[in-house]
N, C-alpha and C positions, 0 to 999 in steps of 0.2 A: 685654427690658431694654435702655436704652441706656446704652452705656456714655461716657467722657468722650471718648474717642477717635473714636465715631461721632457725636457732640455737633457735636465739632470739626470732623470732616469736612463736617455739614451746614452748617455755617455757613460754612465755605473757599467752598464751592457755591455758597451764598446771597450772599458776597461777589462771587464770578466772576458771577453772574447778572444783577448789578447795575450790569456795570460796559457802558461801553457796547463797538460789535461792536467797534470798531475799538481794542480797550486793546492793552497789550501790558506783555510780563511787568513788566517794569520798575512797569507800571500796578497789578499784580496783589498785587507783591512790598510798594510804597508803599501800600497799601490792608490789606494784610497787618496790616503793622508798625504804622500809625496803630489798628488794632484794637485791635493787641497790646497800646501803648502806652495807649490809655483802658483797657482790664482793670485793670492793672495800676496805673493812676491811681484807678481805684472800688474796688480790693484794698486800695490805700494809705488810701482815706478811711474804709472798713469798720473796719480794723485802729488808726484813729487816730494814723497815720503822717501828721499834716499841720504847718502851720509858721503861725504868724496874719500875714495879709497886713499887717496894720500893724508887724507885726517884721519882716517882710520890706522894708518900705518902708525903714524907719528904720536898716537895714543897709546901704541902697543910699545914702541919702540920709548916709551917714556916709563913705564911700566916696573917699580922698583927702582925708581930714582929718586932723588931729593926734589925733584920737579915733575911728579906725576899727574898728567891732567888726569881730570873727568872725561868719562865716551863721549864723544860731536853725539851731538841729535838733531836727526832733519832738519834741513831749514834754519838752521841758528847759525848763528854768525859765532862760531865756532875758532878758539885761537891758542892756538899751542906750540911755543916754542918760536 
């Protein structure tokens, strides 16, 4: 039985395996956290934690105006402009 702990360790592994001879931890550590980071971006998009890039746009795009919204956040019924 595998459990998630030994899941993880395969994969730390398969990270270090991939990296070339000369990495070093700093290499190890940034290779880590970029993983971590996409999990945790495909957990967000599973979960329907996401934001419509056209509210995203039109947030940025409002940005220094006299009609500046707030960020859209998941799920909200989000309205600007």
């Amino acid at each position: 039985m595998t459990t998630a702990s030994s899941k993880l360790k395969q994969a730390a592994h398969a990270l270090i395996d991939h990296l070339p001879e000369n990495a070093t931890w700093r290499d190890i550590a940034c290779q880590a956290a970029t993983r971590a980071e996409a999990e945790e971006g495909l957990a967000d998009i599973e979960a329907g934690r996401v934001v419509d890039g056209d509210q995203v746009l039109r947030w940025i795009d409002s940005w220094g105006t006299a009609q500046e919204c707030d960020a859209p956040q998941p799920q909200s019924r989000w309205s600007c402009g």
